[in-house]
N, C-alpha and C positions, 0 to 999 in steps of 0.2 A: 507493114505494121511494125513499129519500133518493140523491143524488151517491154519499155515503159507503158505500151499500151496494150502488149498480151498480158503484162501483170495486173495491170487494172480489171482489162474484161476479165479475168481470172478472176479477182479480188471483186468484182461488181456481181460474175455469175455466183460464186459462194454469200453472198451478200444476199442476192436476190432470194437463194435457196434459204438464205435464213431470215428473210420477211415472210416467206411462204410457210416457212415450219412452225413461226411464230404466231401466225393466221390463223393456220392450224387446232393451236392449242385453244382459242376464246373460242368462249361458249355463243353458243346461239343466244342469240337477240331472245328468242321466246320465254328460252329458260333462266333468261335474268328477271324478269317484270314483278319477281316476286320478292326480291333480293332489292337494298341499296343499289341506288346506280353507281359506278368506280368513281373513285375521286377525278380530275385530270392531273394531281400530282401524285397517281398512283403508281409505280414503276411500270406497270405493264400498260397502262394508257399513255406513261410516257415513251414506252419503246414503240408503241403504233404509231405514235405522232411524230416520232424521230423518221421509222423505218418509211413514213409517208413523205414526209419532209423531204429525204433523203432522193427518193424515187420521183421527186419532183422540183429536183437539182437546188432546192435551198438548203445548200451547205450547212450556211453560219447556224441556222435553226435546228439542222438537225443534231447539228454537233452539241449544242445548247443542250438539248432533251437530252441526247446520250450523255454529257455531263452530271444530269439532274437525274437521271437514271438510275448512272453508276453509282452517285453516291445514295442512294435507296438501297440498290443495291449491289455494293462495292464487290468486285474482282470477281464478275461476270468474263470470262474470255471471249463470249459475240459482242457485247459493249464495248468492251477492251476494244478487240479487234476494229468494231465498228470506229469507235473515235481515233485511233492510228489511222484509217485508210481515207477518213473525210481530213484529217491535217495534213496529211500526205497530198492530198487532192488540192488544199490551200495553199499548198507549198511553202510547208513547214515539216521538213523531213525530220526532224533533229525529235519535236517533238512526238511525231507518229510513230518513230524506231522506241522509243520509252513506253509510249501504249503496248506497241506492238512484242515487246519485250516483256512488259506486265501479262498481257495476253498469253502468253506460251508458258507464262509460270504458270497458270492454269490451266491451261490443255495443251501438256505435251504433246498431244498426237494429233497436233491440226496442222497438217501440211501444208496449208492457207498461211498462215502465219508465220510459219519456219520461211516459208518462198517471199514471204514480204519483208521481212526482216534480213533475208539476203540482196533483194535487191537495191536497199538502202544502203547497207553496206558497198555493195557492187558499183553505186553511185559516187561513194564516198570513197573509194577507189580503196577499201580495206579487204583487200581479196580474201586475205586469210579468214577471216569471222565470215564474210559471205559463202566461201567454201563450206564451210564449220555445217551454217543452217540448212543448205542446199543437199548436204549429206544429212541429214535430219530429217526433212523430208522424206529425204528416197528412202529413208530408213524408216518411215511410217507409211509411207506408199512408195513402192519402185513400180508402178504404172501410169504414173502420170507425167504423158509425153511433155507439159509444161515445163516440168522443173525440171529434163531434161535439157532442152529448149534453154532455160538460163542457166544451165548449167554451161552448156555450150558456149552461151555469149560470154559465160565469168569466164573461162576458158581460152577464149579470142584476145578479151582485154588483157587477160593473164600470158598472151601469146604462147600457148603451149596449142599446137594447132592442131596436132594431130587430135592429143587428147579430147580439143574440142569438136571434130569429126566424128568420132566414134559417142558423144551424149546426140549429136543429131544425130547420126543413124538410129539410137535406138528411140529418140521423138520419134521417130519415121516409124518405125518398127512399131509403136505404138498405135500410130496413129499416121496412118499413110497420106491422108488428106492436110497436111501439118503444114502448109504451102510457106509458111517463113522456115521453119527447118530446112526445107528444101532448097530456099536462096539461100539462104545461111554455107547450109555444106556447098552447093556450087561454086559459089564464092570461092571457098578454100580448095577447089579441087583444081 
């Protein structure tokens, strides 16, 4: 599995967790019958029909909804988020690093976002800002073997090898089962 696709399932699993959390929150079917039914340009009908969308691989639609969303309601950081990681998916990196940029000015503490916003960087071969985020991250979670794991890889490309040995080990140490960490440092040993 490449960088570019532990960060996705990364970016897909936090995704998924927040269709579910979003689920979550609507009310039962029984306890509306008595209430107006939602508009369908109501933010939150449009976040169901994006986050369905989404989970039903049409892109361009979801992104649509999360557009019409956002501006209901503007500088949401799951919205945010969400529309940086389906332009990034269209391969439009340029403009997902701006979402995703928007998104962390609202929740500095989502280490989701700090790791997406590094790997673009990372892509764009601006180590230094990818370094920046990735320490941002660990500085909101230092348990998550992932961002390890790209740390490691900014690390390779940055050819500092040792350095990058020692963020796999501690993926490893994380998270023993970590099966690309583990090519990863072989490779360099």
């Amino acid at each position: 599995m490449t960088l570019f696709q532990i960060m996705m399932l990364g970016a897909s699993a936090f995704f998924a967790f927040k269709v579910y959390e979003h689920i979550q929150t609507l009310q039962d079917p029984e306890s509306k019958k008595d209430k107006h039914s939602p508009s369908s340009f109501d933010p939150e009908s449009l976040l169901l029909r994006a986050d369905e969308a989404f989970e039903s691989g049409d892109m361009q639609t979801a992104l649509s909804l999360y557009v019409e969303a956002n501006a209901k309601e503007a500088q949401d950081a799951d919205i945010l988020f969400k529309m940086g990681y389906i332009l990034e998916q269209l391969g439009k990196p340029d403009e997902a690093l701006n979402y995703y940029k928007e998104a962390a000015g609202e929740d500095k503490n989502n280490e989701y976002i700090q790791n997406a916003i590094a790997s673009i960087y990372r892509a764009n071969e601006e180590f230094v800002s990818a370094k920046l985020h990735l320490n941002a991250s660990l500085n909101i979670n230092d348990k998550n073997a992932l961002t390890y794991y790209n740390y490691g890889n900014l690390l390779v490309d940055m050819k500092h090898l040792d350095e990058a040995k020692e963020m796999y080990k501690k993926a490893l140490e994380i998270n023993p089962d970590f099966t690309e960490a583990k090519e990863e440092l072989l490779k360099l040993n």
